[in-house]
KETOR-877273 format. One record per residue: residue number from 1; x, y, z of N, C-alpha, C in turn. Coordinates in nm, 3 decimals. Example, Ala and Ser with C-alpha at 12.3 -4.5 7.8 and 13.67 -1.06 7.14 Angstrom:
2
{1, {1.319, -0.569, 0.780}, {1.230, -0.450, 0.780}, {1.320, -0.330, 0.780}}
{2, {1.285, -0.225, 0.708}, {1.367, -0.106, 0.714}, {1.290, 0.003, 0.787}}
This chain:
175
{1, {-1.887, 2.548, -1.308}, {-1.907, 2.477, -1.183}, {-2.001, 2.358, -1.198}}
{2, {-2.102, 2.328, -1.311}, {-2.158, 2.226, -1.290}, {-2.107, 2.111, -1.323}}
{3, {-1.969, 2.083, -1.321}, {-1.847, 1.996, -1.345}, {-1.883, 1.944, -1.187}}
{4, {-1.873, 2.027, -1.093}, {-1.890, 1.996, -0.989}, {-2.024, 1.963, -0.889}}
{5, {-2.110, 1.929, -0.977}, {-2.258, 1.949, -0.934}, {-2.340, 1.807, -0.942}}
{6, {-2.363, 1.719, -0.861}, {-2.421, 1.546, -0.886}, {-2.535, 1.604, -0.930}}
{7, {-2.594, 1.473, -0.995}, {-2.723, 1.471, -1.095}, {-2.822, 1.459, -0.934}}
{8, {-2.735, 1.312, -0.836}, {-2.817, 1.293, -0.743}, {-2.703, 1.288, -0.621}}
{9, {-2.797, 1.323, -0.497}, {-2.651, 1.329, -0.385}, {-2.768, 1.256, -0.294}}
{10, {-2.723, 1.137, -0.251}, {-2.756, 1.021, -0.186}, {-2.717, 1.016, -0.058}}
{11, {-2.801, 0.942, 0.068}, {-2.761, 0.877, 0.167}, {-2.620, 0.752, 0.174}}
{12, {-2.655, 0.649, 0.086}, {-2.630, 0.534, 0.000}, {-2.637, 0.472, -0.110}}
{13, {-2.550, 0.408, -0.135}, {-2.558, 0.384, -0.278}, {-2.684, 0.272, -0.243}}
{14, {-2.730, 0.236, -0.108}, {-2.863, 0.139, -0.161}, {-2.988, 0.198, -0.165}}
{15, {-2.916, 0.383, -0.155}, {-3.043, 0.422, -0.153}, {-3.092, 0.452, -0.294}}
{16, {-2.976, 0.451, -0.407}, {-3.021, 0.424, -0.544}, {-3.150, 0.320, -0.643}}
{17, {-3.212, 0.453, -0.673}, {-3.339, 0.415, -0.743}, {-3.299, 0.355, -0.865}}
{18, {-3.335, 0.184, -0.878}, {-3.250, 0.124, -0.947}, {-3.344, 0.146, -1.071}}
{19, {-3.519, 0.106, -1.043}, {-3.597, 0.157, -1.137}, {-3.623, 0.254, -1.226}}
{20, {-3.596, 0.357, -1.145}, {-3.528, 0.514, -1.231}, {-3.443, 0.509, -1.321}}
{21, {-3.321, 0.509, -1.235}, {-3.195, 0.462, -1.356}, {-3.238, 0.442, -1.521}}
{22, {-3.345, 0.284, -1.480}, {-3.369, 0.171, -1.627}, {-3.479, 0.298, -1.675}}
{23, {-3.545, 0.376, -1.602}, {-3.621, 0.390, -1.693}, {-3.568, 0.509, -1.766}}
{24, {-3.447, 0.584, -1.717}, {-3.352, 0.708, -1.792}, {-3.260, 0.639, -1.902}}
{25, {-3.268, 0.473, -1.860}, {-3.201, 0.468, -1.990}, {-3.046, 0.381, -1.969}}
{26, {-3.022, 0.473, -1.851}, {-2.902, 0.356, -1.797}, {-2.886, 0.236, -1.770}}
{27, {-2.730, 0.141, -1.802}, {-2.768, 0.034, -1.783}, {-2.614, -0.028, -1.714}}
{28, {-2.589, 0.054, -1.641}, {-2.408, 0.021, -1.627}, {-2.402, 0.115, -1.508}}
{29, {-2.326, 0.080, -1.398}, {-2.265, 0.116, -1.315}, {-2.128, 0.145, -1.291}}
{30, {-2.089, 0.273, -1.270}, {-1.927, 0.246, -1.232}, {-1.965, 0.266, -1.078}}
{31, {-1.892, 0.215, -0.983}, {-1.880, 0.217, -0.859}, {-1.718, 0.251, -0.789}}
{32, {-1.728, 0.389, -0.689}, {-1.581, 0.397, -0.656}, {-1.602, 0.281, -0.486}}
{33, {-1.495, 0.221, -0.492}, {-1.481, 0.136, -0.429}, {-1.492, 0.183, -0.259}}
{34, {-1.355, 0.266, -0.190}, {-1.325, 0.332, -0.039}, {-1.460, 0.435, -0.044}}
{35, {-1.473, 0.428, 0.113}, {-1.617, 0.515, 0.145}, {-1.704, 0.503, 0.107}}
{36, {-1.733, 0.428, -0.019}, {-1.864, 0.435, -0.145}, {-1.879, 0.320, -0.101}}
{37, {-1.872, 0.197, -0.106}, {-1.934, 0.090, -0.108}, {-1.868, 0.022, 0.056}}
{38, {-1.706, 0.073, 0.060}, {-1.721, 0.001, 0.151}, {-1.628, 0.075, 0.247}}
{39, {-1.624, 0.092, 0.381}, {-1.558, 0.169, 0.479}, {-1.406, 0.174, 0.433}}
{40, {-1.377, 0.290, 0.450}, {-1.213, 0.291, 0.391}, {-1.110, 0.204, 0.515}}
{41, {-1.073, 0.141, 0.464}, {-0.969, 0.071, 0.589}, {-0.997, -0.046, 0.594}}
{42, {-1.107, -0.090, 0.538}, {-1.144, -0.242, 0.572}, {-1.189, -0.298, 0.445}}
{43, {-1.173, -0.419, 0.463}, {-1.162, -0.518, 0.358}, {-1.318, -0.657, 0.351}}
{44, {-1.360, -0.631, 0.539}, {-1.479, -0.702, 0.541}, {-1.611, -0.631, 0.426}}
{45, {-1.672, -0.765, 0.354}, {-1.794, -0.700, 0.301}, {-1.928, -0.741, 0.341}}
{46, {-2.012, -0.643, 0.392}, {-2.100, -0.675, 0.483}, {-2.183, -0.729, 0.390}}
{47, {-2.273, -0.854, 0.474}, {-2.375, -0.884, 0.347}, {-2.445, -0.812, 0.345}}
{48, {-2.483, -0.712, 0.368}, {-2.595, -0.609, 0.299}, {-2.539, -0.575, 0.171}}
{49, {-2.409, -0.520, 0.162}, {-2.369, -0.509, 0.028}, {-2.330, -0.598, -0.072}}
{50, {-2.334, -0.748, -0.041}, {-2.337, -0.818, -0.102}, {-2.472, -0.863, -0.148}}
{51, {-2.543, -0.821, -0.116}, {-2.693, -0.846, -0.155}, {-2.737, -0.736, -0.241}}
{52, {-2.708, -0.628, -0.238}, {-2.718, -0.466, -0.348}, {-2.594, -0.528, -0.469}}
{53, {-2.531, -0.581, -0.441}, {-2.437, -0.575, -0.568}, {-2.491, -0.706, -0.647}}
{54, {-2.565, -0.817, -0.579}, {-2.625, -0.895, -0.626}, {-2.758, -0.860, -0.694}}
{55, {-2.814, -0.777, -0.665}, {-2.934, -0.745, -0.692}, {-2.866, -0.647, -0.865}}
{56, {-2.767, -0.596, -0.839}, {-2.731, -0.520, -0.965}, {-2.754, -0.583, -1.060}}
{57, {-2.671, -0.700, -1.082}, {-2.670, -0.815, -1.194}, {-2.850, -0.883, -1.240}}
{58, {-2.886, -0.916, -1.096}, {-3.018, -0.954, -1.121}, {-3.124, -0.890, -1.134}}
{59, {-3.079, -0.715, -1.208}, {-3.147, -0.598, -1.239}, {-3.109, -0.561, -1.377}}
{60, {-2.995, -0.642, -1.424}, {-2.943, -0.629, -1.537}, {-2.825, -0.507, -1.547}}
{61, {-2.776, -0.441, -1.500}, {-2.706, -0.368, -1.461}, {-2.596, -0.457, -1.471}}
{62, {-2.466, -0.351, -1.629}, {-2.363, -0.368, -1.594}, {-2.253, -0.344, -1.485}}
{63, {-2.163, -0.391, -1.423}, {-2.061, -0.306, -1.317}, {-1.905, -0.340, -1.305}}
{64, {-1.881, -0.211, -1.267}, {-1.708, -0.235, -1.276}, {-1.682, -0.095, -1.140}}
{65, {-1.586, -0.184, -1.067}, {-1.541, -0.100, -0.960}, {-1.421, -0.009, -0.994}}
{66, {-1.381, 0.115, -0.961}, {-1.309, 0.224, -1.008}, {-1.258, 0.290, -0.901}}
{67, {-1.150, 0.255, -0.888}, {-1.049, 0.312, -0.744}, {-0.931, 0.329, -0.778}}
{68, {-0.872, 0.476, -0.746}, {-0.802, 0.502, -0.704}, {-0.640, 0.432, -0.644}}
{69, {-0.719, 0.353, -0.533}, {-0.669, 0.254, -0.485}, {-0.592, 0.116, -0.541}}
{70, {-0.478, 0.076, -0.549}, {-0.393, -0.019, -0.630}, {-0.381, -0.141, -0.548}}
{71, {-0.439, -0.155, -0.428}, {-0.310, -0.225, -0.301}, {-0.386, -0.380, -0.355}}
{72, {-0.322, -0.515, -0.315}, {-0.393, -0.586, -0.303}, {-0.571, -0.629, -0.236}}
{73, {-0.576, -0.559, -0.113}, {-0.700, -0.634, -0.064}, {-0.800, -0.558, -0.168}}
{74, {-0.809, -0.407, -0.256}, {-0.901, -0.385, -0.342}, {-0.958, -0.537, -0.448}}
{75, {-0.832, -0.551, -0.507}, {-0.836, -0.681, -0.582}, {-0.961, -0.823, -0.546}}
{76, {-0.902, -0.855, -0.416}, {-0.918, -0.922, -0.365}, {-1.082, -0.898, -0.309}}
{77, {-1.161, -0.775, -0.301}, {-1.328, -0.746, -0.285}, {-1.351, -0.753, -0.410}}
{78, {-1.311, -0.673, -0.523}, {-1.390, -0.717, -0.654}, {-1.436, -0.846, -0.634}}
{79, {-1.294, -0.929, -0.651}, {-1.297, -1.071, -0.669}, {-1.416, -1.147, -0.574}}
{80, {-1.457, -1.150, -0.449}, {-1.528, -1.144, -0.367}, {-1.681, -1.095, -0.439}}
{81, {-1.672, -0.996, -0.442}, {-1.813, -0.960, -0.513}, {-1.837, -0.980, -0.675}}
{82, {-1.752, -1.012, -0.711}, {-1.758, -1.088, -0.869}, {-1.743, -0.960, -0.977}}
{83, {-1.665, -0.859, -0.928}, {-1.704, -0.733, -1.016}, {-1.565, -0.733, -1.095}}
{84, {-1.554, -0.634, -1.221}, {-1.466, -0.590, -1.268}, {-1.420, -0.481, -1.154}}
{85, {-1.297, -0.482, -1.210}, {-1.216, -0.396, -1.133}, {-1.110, -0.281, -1.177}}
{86, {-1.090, -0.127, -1.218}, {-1.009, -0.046, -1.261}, {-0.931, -0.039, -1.150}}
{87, {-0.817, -0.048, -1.120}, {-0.741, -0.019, -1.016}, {-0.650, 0.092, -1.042}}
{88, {-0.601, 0.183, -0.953}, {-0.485, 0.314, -1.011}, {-0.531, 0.376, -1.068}}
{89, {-0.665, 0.451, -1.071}, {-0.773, 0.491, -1.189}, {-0.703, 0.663, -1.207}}
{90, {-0.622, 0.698, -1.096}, {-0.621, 0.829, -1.121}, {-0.719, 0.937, -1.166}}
{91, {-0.862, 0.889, -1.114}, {-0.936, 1.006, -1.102}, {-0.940, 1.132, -1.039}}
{92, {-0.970, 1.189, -1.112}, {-1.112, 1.244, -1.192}, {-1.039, 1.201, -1.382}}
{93, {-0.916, 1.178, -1.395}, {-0.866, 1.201, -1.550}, {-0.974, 1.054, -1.627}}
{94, {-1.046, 1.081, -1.697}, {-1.118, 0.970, -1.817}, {-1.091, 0.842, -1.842}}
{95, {-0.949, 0.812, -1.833}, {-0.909, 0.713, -1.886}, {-0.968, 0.627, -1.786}}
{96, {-0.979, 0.576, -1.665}, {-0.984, 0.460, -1.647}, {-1.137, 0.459, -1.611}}
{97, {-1.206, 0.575, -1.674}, {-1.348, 0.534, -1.662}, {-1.369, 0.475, -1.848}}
{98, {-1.260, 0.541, -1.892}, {-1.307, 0.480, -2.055}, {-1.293, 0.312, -2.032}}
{99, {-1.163, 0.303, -1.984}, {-1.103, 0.120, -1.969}, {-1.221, 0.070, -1.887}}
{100, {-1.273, 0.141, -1.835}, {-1.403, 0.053, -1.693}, {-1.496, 0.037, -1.856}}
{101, {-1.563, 0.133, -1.871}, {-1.659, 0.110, -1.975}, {-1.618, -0.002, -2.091}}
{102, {-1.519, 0.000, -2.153}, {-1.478, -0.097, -2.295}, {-1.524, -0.221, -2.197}}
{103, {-1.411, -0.301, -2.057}, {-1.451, -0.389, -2.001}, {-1.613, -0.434, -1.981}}
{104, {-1.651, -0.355, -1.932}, {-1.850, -0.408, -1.926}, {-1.920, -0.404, -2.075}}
{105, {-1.836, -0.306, -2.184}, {-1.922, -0.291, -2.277}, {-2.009, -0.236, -2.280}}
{106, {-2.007, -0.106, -2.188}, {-2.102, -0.007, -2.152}, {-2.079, 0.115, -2.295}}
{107, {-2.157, 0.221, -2.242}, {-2.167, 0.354, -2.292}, {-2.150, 0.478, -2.192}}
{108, {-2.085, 0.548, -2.173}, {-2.094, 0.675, -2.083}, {-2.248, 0.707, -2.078}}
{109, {-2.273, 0.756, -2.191}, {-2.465, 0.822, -2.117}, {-2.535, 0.722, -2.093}}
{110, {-2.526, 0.630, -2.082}, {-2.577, 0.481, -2.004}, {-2.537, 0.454, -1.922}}
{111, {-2.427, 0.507, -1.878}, {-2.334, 0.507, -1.734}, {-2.398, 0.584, -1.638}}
{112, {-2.358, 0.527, -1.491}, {-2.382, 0.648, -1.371}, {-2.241, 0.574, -1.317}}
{113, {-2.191, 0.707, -1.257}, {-2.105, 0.726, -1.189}, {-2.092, 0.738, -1.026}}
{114, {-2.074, 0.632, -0.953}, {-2.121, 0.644, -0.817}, {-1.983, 0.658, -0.719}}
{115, {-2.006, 0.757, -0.643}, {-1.870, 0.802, -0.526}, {-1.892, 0.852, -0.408}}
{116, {-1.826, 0.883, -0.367}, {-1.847, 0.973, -0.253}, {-1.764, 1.074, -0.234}}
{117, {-1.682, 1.162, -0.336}, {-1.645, 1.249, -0.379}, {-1.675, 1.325, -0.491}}
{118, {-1.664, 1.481, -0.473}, {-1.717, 1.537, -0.562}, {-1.575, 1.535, -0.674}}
{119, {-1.402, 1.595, -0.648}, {-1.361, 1.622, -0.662}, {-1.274, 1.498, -0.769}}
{120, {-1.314, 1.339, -0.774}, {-1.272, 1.266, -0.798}, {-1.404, 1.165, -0.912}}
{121, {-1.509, 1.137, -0.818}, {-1.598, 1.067, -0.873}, {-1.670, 1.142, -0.952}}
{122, {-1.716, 1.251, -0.930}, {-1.820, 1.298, -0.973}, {-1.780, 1.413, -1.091}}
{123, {-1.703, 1.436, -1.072}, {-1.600, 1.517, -1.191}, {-1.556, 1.404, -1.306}}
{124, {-1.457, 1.346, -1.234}, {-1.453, 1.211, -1.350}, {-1.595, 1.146, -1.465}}
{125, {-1.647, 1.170, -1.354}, {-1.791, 1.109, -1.425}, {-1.873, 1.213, -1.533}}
{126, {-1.886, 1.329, -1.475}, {-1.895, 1.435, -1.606}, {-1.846, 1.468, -1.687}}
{127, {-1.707, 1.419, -1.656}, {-1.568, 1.450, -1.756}, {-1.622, 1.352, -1.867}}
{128, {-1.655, 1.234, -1.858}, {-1.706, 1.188, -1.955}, {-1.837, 1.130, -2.050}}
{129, {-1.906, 1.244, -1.942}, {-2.083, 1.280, -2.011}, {-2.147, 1.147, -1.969}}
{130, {-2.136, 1.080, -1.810}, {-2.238, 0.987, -1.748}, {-2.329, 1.062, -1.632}}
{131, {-2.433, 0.979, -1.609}, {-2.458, 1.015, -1.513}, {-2.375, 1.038, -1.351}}
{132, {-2.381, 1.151, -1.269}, {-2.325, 1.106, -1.156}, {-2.419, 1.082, -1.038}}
{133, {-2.359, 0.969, -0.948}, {-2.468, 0.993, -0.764}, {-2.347, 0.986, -0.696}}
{134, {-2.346, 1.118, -0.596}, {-2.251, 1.087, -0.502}, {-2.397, 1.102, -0.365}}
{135, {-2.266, 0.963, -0.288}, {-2.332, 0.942, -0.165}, {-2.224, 1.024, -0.030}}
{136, {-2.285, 0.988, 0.054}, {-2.196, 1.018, 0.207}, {-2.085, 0.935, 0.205}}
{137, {-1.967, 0.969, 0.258}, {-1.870, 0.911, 0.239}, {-1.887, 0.830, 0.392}}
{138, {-1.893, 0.655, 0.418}, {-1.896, 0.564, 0.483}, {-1.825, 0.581, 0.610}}
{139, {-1.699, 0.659, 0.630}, {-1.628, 0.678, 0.743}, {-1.579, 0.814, 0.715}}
{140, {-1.577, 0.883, 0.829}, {-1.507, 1.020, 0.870}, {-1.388, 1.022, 0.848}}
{141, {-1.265, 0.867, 0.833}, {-1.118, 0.892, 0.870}, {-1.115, 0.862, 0.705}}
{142, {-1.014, 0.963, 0.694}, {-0.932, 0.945, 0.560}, {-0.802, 0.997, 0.535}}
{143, {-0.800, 1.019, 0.433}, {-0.666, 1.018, 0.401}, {-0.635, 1.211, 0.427}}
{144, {-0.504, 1.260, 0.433}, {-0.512, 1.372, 0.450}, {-0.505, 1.497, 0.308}}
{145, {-0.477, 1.430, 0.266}, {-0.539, 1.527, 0.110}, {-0.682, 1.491, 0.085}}
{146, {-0.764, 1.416, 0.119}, {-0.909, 1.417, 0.096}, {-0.960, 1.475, 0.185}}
{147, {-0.955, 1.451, 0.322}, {-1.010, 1.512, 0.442}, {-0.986, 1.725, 0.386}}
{148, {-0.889, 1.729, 0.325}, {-0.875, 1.868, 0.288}, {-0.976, 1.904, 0.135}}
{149, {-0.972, 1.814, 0.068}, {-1.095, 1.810, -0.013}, {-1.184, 1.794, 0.030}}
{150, {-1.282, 1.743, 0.158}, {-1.382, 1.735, 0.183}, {-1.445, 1.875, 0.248}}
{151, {-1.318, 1.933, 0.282}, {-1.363, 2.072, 0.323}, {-1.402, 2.179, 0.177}}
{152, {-1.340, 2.200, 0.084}, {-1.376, 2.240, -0.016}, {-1.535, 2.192, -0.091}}
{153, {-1.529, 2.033, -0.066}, {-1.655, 1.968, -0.128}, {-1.737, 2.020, -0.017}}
{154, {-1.731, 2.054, 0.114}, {-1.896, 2.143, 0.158}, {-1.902, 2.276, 0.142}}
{155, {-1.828, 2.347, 0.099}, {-1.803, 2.496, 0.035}, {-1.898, 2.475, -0.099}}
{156, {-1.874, 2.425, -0.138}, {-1.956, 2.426, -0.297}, {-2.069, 2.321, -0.268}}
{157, {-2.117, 2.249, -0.215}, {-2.221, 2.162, -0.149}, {-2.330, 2.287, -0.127}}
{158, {-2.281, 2.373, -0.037}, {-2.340, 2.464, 0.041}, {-2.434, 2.429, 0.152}}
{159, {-2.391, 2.293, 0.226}, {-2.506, 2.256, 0.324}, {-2.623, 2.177, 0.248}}
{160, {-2.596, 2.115, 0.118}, {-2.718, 2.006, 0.041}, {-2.725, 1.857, 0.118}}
{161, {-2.812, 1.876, 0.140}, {-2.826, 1.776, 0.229}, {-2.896, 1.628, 0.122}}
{162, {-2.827, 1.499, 0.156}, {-2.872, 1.383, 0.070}, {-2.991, 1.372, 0.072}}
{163, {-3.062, 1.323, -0.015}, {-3.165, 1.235, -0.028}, {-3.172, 1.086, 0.053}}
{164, {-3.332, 1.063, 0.131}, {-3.294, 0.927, 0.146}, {-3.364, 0.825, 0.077}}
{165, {-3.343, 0.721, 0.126}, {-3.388, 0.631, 0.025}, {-3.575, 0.608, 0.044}}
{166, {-3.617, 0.588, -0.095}, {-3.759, 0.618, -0.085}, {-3.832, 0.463, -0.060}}
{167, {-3.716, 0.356, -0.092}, {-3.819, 0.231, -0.078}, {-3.824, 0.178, -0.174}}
{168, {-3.811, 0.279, -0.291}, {-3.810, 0.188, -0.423}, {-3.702, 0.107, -0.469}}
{169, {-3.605, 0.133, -0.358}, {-3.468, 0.074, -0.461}, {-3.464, -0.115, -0.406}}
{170, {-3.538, -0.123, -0.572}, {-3.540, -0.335, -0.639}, {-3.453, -0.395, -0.592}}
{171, {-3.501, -0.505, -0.506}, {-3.434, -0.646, -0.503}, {-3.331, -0.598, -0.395}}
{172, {-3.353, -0.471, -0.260}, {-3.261, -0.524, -0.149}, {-3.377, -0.474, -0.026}}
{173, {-3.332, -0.574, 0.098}, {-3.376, -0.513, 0.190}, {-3.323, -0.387, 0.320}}
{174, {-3.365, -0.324, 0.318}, {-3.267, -0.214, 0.380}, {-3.338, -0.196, 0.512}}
{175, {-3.355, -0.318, 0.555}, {-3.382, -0.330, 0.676}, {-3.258, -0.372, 0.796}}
């Protein structure tokens, strides 16, 4: 079961301690795109998160976005936020976290794995020995095979409630 178990279970991904991270060693981000960074259904990117994904780069932090998701408008936010992009990743299976990593020129144990699923992100991400943070998933509506995974993911959760953000997390305002 600790396949199924985050290193860290977050409010937000801005509530990620970016300082921590550097000082464990990591230096690369994978990011799952729906719920995780940005409300599933929509394509607007708020500048708050354009200012955390800016701050990544200007933290030194590699990144590459990792979804599931194939459709055009995914494409089209990388592109927007200047990120690499795995599209059709078929997670939790390795491969397109290996293809995310070769692209940045990362390392898995230098990697964190960021989602908002246990069953997809955070599995994937152990599957290939990175760090994982899953956060709250951004909107309640989803799809109907996840919404049925999300019931399983608070069965094994057991009521863990996120962490919030302490203040330390460099270069955004989360005001």
């Amino acid at each position: 079961m600790r396949l199924l178990v985050p290193d860290r279970y977050l409010t937000d991904v801005r509530a990620i301690d970016l300082d921590d991270l550097q000082a464990r060693g990591i230096d690369a981000l994978l990011l799952d795109l729906d719920n995780t960074i940005l409300r599933r259904d929509t394509n607007e990117v708020p500048s708050a998160l354009e200012d955390w994904v800016a701050s990544l780069s200007d933290c030194g932090f590699k990144v590459c976005l990792i979804s599931n998701n194939w459709h055009e408008p995914v494409r089209r936010v990388a592109a927007e936020l200047g990120l690499e992009l795995v599209s059709k990743a078929i997670k939790p299976l390795p491969f397109a976290f290996w293809v995310a990593l070769r692209r940045i020129g990362a390392r898995a144990h230098r990697s964190a794995v960021v989602g908002d699923q246990l069953f997809t992100d955070v599995l994937g991400g152990k599957l290939i020995g990175a760090t994982t943070i899953m956060v709250l998933p951004l909107s309640s509506t989803d799809l109907p095979h996840t919404l049925l995974l999300r019931r399983l993911e608070a069965r094994i959760m057991k009521g863990a409630q996120p962490e919030q953000a302490t203040g330390a997390t460099r270069g955004v305002d989360r005001t």
